[in-house]
C-alpha positions in Angstrom: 23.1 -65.9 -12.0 23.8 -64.3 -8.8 23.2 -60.9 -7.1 23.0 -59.8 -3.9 21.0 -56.7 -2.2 19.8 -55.5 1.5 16.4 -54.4 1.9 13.7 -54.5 4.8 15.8 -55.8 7.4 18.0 -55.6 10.5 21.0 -57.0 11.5 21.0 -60.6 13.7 21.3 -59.8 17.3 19.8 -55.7 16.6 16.6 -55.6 18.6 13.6 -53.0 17.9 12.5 -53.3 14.6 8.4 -53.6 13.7 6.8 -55.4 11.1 5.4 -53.2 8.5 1.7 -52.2 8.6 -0.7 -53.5 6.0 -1.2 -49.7 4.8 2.2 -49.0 4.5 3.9 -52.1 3.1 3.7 -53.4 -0.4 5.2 -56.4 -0.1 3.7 -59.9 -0.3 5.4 -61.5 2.9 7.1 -61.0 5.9 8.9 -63.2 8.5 10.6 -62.3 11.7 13.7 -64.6 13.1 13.8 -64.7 16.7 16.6 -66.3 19.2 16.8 -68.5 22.3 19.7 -68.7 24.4 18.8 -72.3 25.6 21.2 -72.4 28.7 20.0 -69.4 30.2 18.0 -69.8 33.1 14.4 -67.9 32.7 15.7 -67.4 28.8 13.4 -65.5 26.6 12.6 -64.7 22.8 14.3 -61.8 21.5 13.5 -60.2 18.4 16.7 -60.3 15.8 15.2 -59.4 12.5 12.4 -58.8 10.2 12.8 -60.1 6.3 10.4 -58.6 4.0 10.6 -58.5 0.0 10.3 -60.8 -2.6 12.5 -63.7 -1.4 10.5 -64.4 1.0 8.1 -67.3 1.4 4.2 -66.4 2.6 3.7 -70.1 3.2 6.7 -71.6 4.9 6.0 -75.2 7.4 7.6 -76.1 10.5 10.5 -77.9 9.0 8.6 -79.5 6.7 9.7 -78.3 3.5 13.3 -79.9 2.2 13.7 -76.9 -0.7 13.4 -74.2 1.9 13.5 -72.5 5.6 16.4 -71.7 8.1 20.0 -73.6 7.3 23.0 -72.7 10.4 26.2 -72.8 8.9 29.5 -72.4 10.8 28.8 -69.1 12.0 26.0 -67.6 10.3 22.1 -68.3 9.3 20.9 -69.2 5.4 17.3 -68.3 4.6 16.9 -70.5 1.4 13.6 -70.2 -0.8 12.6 -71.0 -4.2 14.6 -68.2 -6.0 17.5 -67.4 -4.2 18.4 -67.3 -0.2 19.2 -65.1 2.5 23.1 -64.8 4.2 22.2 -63.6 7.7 25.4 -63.2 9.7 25.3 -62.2 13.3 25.9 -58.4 13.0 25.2 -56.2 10.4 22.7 -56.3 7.3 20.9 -59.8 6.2 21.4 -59.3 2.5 19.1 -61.0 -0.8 20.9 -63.1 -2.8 18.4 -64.2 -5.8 18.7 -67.4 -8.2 17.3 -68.2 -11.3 16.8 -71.0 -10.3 13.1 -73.4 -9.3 14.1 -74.4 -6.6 17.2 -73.7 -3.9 18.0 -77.5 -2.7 20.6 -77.0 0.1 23.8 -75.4 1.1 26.7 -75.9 2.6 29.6 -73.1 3.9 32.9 -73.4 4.2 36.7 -71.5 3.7 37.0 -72.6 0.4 39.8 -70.6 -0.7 41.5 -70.3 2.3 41.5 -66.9 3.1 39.4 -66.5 6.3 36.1 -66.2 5.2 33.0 -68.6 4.7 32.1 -69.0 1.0 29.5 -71.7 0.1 28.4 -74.0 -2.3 24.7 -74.4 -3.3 22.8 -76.9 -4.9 20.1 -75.5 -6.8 17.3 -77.0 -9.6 16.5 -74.7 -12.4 15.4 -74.8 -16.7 18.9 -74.5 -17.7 18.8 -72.9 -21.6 21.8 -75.1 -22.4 21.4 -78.5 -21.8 23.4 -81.2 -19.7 24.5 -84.3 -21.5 21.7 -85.9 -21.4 19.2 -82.8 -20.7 16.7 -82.3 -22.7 16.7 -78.1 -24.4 14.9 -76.6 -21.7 14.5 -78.9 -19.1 15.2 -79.4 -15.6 18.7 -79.6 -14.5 20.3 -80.0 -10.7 23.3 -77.8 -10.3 26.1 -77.4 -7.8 28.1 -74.1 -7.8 30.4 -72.8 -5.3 29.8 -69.0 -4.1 33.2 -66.8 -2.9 32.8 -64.7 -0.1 34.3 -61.4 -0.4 33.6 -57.4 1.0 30.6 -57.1 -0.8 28.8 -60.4 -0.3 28.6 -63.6 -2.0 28.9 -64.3 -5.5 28.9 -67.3 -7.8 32.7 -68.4 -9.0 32.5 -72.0 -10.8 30.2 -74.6 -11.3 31.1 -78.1 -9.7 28.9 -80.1 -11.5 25.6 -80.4 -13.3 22.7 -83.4 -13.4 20.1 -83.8 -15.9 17.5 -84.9 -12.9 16.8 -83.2 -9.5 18.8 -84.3 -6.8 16.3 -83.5 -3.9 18.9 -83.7 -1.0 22.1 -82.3 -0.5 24.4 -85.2 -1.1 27.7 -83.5 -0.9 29.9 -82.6 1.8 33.4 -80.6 2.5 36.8 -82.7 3.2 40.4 -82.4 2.4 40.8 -85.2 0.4 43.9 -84.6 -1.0 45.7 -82.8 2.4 46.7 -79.3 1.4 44.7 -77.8 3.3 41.9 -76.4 0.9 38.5 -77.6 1.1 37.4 -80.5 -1.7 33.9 -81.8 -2.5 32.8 -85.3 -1.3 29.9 -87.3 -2.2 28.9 -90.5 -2.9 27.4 -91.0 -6.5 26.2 -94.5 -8.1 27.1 -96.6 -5.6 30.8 -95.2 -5.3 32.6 -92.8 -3.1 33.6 -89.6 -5.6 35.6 -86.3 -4.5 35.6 -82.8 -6.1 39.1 -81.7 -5.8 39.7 -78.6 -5.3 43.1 -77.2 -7.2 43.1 -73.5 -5.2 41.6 -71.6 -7.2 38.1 -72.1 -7.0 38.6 -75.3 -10.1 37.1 -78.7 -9.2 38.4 -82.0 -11.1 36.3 -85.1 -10.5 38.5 -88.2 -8.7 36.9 -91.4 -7.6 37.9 -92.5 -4.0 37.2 -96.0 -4.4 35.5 -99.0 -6.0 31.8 -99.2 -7.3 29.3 -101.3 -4.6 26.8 -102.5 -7.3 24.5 -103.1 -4.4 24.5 -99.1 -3.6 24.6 -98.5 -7.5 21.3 -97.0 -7.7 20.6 -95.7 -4.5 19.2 -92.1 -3.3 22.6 -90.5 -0.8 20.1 -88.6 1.8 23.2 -88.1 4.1 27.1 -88.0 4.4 29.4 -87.4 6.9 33.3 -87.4 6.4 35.7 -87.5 8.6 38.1 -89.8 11.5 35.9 -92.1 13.0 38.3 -94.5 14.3 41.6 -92.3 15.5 44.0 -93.4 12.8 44.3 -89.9 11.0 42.5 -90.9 7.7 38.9 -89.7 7.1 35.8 -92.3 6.8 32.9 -91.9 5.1 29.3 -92.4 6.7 26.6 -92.7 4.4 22.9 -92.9 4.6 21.4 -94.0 0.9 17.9 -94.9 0.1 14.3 -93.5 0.6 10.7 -94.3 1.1 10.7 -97.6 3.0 14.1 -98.5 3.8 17.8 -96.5 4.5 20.8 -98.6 4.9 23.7 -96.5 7.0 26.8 -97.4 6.3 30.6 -96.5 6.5 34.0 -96.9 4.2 36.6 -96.8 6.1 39.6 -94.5 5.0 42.7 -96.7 3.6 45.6 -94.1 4.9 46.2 -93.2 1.3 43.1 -91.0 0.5 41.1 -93.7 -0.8 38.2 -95.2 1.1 38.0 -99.2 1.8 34.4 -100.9 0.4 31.2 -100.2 2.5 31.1 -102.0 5.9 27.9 -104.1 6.9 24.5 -101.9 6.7 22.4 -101.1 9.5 18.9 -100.6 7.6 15.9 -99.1 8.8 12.3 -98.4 7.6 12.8 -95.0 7.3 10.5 -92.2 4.8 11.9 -88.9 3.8 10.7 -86.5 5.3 11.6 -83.4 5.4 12.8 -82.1 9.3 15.8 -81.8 10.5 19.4 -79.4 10.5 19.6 -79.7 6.4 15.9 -80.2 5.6 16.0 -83.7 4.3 15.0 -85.6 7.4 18.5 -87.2 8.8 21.1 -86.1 10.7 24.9 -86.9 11.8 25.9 -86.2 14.9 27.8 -87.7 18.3 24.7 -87.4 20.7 25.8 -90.9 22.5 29.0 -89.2 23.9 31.6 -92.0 22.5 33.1 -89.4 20.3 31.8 -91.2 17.0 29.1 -89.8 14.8 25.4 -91.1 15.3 22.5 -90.7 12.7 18.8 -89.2 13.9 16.2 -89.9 11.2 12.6 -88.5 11.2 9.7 -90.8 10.4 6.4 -88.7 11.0 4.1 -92.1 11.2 1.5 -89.6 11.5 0.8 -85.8 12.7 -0.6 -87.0 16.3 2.4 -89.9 16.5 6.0 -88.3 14.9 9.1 -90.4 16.2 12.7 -89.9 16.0 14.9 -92.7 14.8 18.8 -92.9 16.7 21.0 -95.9 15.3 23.5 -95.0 17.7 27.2 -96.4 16.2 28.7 -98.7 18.0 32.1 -98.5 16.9 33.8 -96.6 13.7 32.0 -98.9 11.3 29.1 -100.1 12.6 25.6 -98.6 13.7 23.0 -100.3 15.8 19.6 -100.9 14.6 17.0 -97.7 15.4 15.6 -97.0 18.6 12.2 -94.6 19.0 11.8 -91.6 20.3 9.0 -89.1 20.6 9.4 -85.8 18.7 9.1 -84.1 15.5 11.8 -82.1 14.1 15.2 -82.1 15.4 18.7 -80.1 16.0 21.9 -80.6 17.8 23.4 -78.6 20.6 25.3 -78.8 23.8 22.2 -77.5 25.7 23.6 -78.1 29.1 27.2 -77.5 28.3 28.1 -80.8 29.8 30.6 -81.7 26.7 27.8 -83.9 25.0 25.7 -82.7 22.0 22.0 -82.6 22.9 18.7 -83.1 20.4 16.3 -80.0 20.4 12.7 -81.2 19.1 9.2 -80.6 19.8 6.4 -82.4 21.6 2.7 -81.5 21.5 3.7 -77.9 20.3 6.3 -77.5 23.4 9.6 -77.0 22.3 11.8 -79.5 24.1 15.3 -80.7 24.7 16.7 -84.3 25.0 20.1 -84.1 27.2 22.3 -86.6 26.2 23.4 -88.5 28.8 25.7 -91.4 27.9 25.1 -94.5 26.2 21.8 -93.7 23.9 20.4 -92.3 27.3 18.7 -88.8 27.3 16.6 -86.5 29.8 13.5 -84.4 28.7 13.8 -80.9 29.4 10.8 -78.5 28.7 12.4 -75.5 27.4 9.2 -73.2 27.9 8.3 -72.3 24.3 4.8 -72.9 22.5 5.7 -73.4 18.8 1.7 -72.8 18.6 1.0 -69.3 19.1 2.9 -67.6 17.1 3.2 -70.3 14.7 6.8 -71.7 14.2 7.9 -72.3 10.8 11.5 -73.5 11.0 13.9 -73.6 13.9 18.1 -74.0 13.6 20.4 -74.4 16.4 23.8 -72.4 16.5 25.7 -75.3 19.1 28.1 -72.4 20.3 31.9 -72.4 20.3 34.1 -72.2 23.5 32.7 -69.2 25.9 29.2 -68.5 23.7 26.6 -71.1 24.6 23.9 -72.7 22.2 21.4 -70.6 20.4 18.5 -71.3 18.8 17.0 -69.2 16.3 13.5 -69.4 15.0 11.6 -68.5 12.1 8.3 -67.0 12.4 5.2 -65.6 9.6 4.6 -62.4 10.7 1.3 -60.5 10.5 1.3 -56.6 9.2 -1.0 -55.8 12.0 1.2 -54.5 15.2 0.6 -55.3 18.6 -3.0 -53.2 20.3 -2.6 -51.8 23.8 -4.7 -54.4 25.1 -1.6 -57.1 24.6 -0.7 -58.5 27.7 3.1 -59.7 27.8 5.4 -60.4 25.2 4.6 -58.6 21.7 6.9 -60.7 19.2 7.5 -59.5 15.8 4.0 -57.5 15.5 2.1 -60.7 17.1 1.0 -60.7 21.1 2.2 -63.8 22.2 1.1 -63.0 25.9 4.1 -64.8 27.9 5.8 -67.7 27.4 7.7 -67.9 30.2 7.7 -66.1 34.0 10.6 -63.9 32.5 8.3 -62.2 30.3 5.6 -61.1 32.7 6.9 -57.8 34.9 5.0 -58.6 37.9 3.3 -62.2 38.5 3.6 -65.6 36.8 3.1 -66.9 33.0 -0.3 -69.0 33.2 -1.9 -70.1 30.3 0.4 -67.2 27.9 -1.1 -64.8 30.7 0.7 -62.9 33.4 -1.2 -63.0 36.5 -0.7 -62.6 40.2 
C-alpha cells in the first residue's frame, strides 16, 4: 500500500529551480508551490518548489476540490491527489508517497507514537479486493490508516478502521482521550461521540464516549474540534453535522471522566458543502473572535460572482450564534498582524485579502497585494507561525513548460511572467497594472 520516492523537486524554502521545457520533460504535469510571508512589509512571492511526475494533478481548482490540493499540518505541507500525496517539509526533498487508492480524502498529522516526529493518519477511498462487512467483492470501501514517520519517510503501520461507503470529509480528529499522553482518534459516528484508543503501539480499540443522539443518528460529521472549551481541564467536543441545505453546530461538553455530556442546543445554518477551506470540505474551527473559544467559518459559494463566508461566532463553551455574512471565497487562519488574534485569509474579486480580527466578530480588510488571476491560483494554505516565525502562506500554482522570454517584465514565477505584483518586484519604478513603470 505505501511507498515513498523523491523525484523532480526541490526542497521548501530552496529557491532557483525552473520548470522543465516542453522538449525536455516527459511528464504529464507540473505545479510550482510558492510562499508569502504575510507580515512583511512590501512581501513578495518566492519560489519554493517545482513537483513534477505522476502524482501530480494537470487540473487542480482554487480550493475547490475536497479529494485534493495543499493540506498544512503542524509543521509541514501535504500535497494530496487521487493516488497518493506529497509530504513537503520545510527543508530538504518533497518526497512521493503513492496509494492504491481512488481517491485521497484527507489527512491529519500528529506524534502518534510519541517519539518526536509527525506521523499521520489518512483517510483514503479505494476497490478494496477483500471486502468490509457489508462491502460488496470489489467495491468501494473508505479507509483510515495511520502512517509512522521514521528516517526514511512515511509508511503505513495499522489500519484504524474501514467503511463500506465513502466518507467524503475527514470526520476524525487527534485527542488524548484516555490521558497518557499518546495521541487517540476521535470522531463522532451515528449520532454518538466514538474514540480510537490508542494502546502505544500503533493498535486502536474502538470505545464509545457517550450516549447515542437519535436526532444526530444519521447525520453527515463535516467538522470536529476537541478540546477545553470552558477552562475545567476536560476536553469538549464541537461538531458540525449535516450537508446540502442545513448544518447544525453543536458541542458535548466533557464530564471530567473522559466521557462527553449529550449535545448542547444547535445553532443551524443553511449551509452547502463546498469544498474551500484549511481541510477542503468547506468549514473550519478556529478562535478568530479573540475570546479564546473556538469559532466555525463555513463557505457557501451562492454563486461565482456572489461567494460568502459564514462565522457563527460561539458565545460561550457551548453555544454558537446564528451566521453572520461575509464576502470572500476560500478561507485560512493566521495571526496576520501578530496582534495575538487569529486572522481569516480569503480572496475577493481575484485579490488575495486578509480579514484582521479585531474583537468581538469585528474584522478589518487588508489587501495583501496578490492577483490569484494571473498566474492562476489553484490552492492556498496558511502556516499561522509559532513564537518568533510569523505566518506564511504557501500557494499552489499549474505551471506551464514554456520558461520566461526576455521580453518579461518583472517577476518571472515558476516558468510564468507574472510582470509585478507588488512595488517590491519592480527594480526601479512602481507595480501598475502587473507593469513596472516610472
Amino acid at each position: 500500500m505505501a511507498g515513498a520516492g523523491a523525484g523532480g523537486v526541490t526542497g521548501l524554502g530552496v529557491a532557483g529551480s525552473k520548470a522543465p521545457s516542453c522538449e525536455s520533460s516527459d511528464e504529464t504535469s507540473v505545479v510550482g508551490i510558492a510562499s508569502l510571508t504575510m507580515s512583511a512589509p512590501g512581501a513578495r512571492l518566492e519560489e519554493s518548489v517545482t513537483l513534477a511526475g505522476p502524482g501530480v494533478m494537470p487540473v487542480l481548482s482554487a480550493q475547490e476540490n475536497v479529494t485534493s490540493g495543499l493540506r498544512w499540518q503542524n509543521d509541514r505541507l501535504f500535497l494530496l491527489t487521487d493516488s497518493g500525496f506529497w509530504d513537503l517539509a520545510l527543508e530538504g526533498p518533497a518526497i512521493w508517497n503513492p496509494t492504491a487508492t481512488i481517491l485521497v480524502l484527507g489527512v491529519r498529522a500528529g506524534d502518534i507514537d510519541h517519539d518526536g516526529d509527525q506521523d499521520m493518519m489518512l483517510l483514503t477511498s479505494g476497490v478494496q479486493t477483500v471486502p468490509a462487512a457489508g462491502a460488496m467483492p470489489g467495491g468501494v470501501v473508505t479507509r483510515l490508516a495511520v502512517w509512522e514517520r521514521t528516517k526514511t519517510g512515511l509508511s503505513e503501520r495499522t489500519e484504524v478502521l474501514q467503511s463500506p461507503r465513502i466518507v467524503l470529509p475527514m470526520p476524525y480528529v487527534f485527542g488524548d482521550v484516555d490521558g497518557d499522553a499518546d495521541l487517540d482518534v476521535v470522531t463522532f459516528e451515528s449520532g454518538a461521540p466514538v474514540a480510537y484508543v490508542n494502546d502505544g503501539a500503533f493498535g486502536f480499540e474502538r470505545t464509545m464516549l457517550g450516549a447515542e443522539t437519535a436526532e444526530y443518528k444519521d447525520s453527515i460529521v463535516t467538522a470536529l474540534a476537541y478540546g477545553d472549551r470552558n477552562g475545567d481541564s476536560a476536553s469538549d467536543l464541537l461538531v458540525v453535522a449535516g450537508v446540502a441545505l442545513e448544518a447544525s453546530a453543536f458541542v458535548l461538553l466533557g464530564d471530567g471522566s473522559g466521557k462527553l455530556l449529550p449535545p448542547g442546543r444547535a445553532t443551524k445554518d443553511e449551509s452547502p458543502l463546498v469544498p474551500h477551506g484549511p481541510t477542503g470540505t468547506g468549514i473550519g474551527i478556529a478562535d478568530v473572535t479573540g475570546d479564546g473559544i473556538a469559532d466555525v467559518v463555513q463557505q457557501d459559494a451562492q454563486s461565482a460572482m456572489l461567494p460568502i463566508l459564514r462565522l457563527l461566532a460561539s458565545t460561550d463553551p457551548s453555544s454558537l450564534a446564528p451566521a453572520v455574512e461575509m464576502n470572500g471565497l476560500g478561507f485560512e487562519f493566521a495571526d496576520i498582524d501578530e496582534d495575538g488574534k487569529l486572522d481569516i485569509i480569503t480572496t475577493v474579486s481575484d485579490r488575495l485579502l486578509a480579514l484582521l480580527a479585531r474583537g468581538n466578530g469585528a474584522f478589518e480588510m487588508r489587501d495583501l497585494g496578490i492577483d490569484v488571476a494571473m498566474p492562476a491560483v489553484r490552492d492556498f494554505v496558511a502556516d499561522p507561525g509559532e513564537g518568533d516565525m510569523p505566518a506564511r502562506l504557501h500557494i499552489l500554482y499549474n505551471l506551464p513548460c514554456e520558461p520566461c522570454g526576455p521580453s518579461c517584465s518583472g517577476r518571472c514565477v515558476f516558468g510564468a511572467c507574472v510582470g509585478c505584483l507588488s512595488d517590491a518586484d519592480c527594480t526601479t519604478g512602481r507595480c501598475t497594472n502587473q507593469q513596472c513603470a516610472p
